[in-house]
C-alpha positions as CSV (number, residue, x, y, z in Angstrom):
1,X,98.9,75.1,64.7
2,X,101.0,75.3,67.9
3,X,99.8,77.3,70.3
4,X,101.9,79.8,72.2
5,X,100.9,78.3,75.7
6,X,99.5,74.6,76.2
7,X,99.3,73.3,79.7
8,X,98.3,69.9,79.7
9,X,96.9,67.6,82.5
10,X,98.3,69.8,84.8
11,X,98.2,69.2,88.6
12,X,99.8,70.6,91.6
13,X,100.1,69.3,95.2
14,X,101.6,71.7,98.4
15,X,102.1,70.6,101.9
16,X,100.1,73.4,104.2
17,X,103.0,74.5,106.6
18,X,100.3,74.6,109.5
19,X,98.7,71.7,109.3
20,X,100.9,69.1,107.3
21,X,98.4,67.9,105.4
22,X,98.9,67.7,101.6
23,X,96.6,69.8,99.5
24,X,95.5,70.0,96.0
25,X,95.9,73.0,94.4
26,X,95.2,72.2,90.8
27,X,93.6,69.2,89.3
28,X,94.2,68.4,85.4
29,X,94.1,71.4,83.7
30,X,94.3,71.7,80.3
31,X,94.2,75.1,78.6
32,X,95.7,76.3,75.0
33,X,96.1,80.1,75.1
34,X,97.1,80.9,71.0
35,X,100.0,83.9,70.2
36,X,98.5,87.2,70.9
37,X,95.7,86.7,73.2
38,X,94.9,88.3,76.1
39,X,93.1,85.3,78.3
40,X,91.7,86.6,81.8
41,X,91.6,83.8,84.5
42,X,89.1,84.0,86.9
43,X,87.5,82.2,89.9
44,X,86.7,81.8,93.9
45,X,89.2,82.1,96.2
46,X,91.9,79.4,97.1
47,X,91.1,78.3,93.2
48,X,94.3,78.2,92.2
49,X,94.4,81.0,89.9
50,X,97.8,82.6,91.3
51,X,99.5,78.7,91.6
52,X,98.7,78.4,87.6
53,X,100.3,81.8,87.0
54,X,103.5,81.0,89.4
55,X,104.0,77.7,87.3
56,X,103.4,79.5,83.9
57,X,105.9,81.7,85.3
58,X,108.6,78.8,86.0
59,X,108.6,80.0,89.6
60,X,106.6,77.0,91.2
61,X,108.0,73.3,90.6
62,X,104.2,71.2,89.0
63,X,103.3,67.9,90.5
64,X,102.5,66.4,87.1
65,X,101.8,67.3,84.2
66,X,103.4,69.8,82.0
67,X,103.3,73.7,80.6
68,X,104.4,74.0,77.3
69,X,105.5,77.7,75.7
70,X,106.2,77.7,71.8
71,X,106.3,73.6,72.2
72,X,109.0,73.9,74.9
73,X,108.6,72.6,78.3
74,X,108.5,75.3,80.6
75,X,111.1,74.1,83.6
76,X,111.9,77.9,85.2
77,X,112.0,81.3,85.1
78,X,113.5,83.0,82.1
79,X,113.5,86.1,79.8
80,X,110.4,84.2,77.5
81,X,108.1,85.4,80.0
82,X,107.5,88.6,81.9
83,X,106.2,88.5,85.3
84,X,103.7,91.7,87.0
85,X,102.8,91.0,90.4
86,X,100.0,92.8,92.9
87,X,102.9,94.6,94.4
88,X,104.6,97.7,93.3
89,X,107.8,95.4,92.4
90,X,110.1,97.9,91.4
91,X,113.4,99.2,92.8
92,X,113.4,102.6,95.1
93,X,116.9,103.5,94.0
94,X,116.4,103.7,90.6
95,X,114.1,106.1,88.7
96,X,111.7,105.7,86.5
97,X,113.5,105.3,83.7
98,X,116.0,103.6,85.0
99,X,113.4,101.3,86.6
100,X,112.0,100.7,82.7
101,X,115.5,99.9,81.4
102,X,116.5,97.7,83.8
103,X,116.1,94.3,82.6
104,X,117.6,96.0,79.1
105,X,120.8,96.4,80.8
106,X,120.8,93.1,82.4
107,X,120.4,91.8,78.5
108,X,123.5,93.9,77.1
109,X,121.4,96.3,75.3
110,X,123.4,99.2,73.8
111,X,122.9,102.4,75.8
112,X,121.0,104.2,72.7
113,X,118.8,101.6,72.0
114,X,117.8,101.5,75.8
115,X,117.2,105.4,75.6
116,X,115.1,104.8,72.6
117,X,113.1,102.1,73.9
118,X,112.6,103.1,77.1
119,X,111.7,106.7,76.1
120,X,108.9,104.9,73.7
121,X,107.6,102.6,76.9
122,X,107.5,105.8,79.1
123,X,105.2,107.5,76.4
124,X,102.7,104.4,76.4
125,X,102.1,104.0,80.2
126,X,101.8,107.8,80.0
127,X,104.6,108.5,82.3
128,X,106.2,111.0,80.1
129,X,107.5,114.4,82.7
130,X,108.0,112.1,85.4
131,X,111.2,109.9,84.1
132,X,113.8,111.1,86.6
133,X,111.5,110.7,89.9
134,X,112.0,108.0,92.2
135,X,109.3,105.5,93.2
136,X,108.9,107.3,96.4
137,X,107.6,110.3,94.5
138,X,104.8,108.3,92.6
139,X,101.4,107.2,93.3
140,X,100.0,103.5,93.5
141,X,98.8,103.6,89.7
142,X,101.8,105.3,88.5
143,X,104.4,102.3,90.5
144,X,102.1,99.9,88.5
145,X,102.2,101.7,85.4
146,X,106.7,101.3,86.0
147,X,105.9,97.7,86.5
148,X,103.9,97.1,83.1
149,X,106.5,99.1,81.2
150,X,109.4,97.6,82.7
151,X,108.2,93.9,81.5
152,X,106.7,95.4,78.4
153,X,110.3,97.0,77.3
154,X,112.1,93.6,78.5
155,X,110.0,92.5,75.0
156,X,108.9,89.1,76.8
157,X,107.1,86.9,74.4
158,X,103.9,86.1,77.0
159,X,103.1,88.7,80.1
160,X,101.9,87.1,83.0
161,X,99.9,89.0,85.1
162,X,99.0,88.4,88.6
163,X,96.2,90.6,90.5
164,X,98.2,93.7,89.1
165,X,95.6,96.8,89.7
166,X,94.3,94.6,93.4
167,X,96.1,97.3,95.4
168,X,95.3,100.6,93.5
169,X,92.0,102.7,94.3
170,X,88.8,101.9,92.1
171,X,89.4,105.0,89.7
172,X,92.3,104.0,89.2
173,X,92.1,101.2,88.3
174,X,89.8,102.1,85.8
175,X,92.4,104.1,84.4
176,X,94.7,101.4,84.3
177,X,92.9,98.9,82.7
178,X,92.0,101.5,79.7
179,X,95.5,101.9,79.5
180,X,96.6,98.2,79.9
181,X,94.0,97.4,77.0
182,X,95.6,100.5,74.7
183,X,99.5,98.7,75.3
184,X,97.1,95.3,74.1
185,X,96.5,97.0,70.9
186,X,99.9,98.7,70.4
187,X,102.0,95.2,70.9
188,X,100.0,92.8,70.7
189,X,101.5,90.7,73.3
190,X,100.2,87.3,74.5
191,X,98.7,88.0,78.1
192,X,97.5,85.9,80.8
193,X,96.2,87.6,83.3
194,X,95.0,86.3,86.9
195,X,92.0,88.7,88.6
196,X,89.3,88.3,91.2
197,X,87.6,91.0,89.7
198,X,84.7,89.8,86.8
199,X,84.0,93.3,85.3
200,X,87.9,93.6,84.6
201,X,88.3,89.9,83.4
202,X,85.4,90.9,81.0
203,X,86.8,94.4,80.1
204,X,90.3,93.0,79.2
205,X,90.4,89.4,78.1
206,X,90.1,87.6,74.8
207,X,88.3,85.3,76.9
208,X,87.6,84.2,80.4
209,X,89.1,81.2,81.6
210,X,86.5,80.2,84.7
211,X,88.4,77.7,87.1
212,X,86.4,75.7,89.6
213,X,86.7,75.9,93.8
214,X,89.2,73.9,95.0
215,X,90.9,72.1,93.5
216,X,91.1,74.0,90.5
217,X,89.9,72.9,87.0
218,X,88.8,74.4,83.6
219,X,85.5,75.3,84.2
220,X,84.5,77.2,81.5
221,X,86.1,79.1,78.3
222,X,84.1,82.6,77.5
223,X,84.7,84.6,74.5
224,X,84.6,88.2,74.8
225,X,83.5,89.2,70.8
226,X,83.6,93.7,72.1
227,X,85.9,95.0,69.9
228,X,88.6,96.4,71.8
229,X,88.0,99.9,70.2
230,X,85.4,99.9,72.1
231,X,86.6,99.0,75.2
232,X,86.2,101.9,77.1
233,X,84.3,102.0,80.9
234,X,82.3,105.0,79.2
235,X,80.8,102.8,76.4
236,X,80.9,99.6,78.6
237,X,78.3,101.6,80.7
238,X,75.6,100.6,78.4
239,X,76.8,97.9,76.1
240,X,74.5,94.8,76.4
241,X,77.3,92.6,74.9
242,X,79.2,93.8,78.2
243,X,76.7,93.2,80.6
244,X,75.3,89.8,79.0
245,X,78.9,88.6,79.1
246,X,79.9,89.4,82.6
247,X,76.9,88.0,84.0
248,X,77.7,84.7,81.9
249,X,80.8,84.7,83.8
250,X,79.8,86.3,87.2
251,X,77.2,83.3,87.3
252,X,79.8,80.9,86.5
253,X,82.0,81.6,89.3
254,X,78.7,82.2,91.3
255,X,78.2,78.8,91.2
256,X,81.4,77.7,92.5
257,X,81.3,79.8,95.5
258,X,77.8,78.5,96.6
259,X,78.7,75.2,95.9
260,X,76.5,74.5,92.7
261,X,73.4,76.5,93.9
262,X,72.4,79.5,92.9
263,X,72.9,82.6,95.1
């Protein structure tokens, strides 16, 4: 069976404006992310976790190798894939609804249909009372919550997700990810989704996709078997599953960061 994403001996050289010197971002990855997963990416810094993500996205240019989405080369941007960044990347004139329906107008969808979908998408980021305030009238989480709804109402086939809850407070961000895994089990979307943060690649994902320092590879693949009906920060409190898998994966990335030794 195809799967939904394949990336496949997949490398990536920039030049670093500073020094000149040519760097190596990514080195031969090859990753198959099948229709409907949610896969978390995680690793040390300067890993290459955001380059993957900008390439999946059709917004960086690859070196060699190629992406592959539904058995098509990936060669730019386009409706396919939806795109949430760590900023609050929505537009200040338009309310929240209008925010949400955007990329539905830019498609030609029928005014009533937008109403109706964006209506639904309001009520699942739980943003219902607030549709005619402006994003200057919002806090961090709720900006994020326009973002996720925006893409999500678009109806992208894969979400690509990039650091999205990095800038909000801690509580938060809880919230948020209880409510980002909720929208997992309402659409059942394909999600990649690029995080620092081991507790919330463990809480979210499928599985973890561990890339190694610099230059980045594949390090590891961990499945995450917690049902997501039970993916609550309440329950995750005291679930051994939980705590066995993130320190699978925190010592993973652990050992990238020290170099191989333990720390």
């Amino acid at each position: 069976m195809t799967a939904k994403i394949a990336v496949r001996g997949l490398h990536h050289e920039y030049v670093n404006p500073f020094t000149r010197e040519r760097v190596t971002a990514l080195d031969g990855v090859d990753l198959e992310v099948p229709e409907g997963e949610f896969l978390s990416v995680v690793g040390p810094s300067g890993c290459g976790k955001s380059t993957l993500l900008g390439i999946l996205a059709g917004l960086i240019q690859a070196t060699r190798g190629e992406v592959l989405l539904d058995g098509r080369p990936v060669v730019g941007p386009g409706p396919d894939r939806g795109v949430v960044f760590q900023e609050f990347a929505i537009l200040p004139w338009r309310t929240v609804e209008r925010n949400i329906a955007h990329g539905l107008e830019i498609q030609g969808v029928p005014k009533a249909e937008r109403a109706t979908t964006v209506k639904r998408f309001v009520e699942l980021v739980g943003l219902k009372g607030f549709e005619r305030k402006y994003p200057h009238e919002l806090s961090g989480g709720m900006k994020q919550r326009v973002a996720v709804a925006r893409t999500l109402a678009a109806n992208p086939q894969v979400m690509l997700m990039d650091e999205p809850f990095a800038a909000v407070d801690a509580q938060t961000r809880i919230t948020l990810q209880e409510e980002l895994n909720a929208i997992v089990q309402a659409t059942r979307k394909t999600i990649l989704f690029v995080t620092h943060n081991v507790e919330e690649a463990v809480f979210l994902g499928d599985r973890c996709c561990v890339l190694s320092r610099h230059p980045g590879r594949v390090k590891a693949l961990v499945p995450v078997s917690i049902p997501r009906a039970q993916r609550t920060w309440k329950l995750f409190t005291s679930d051994h599953a939980f705590d066995a898998t993130k320190e699978r994966v925190l010592k993973l990335v652990r050992e990238e960061v020290s170099g191989g030794e333990q720390v």
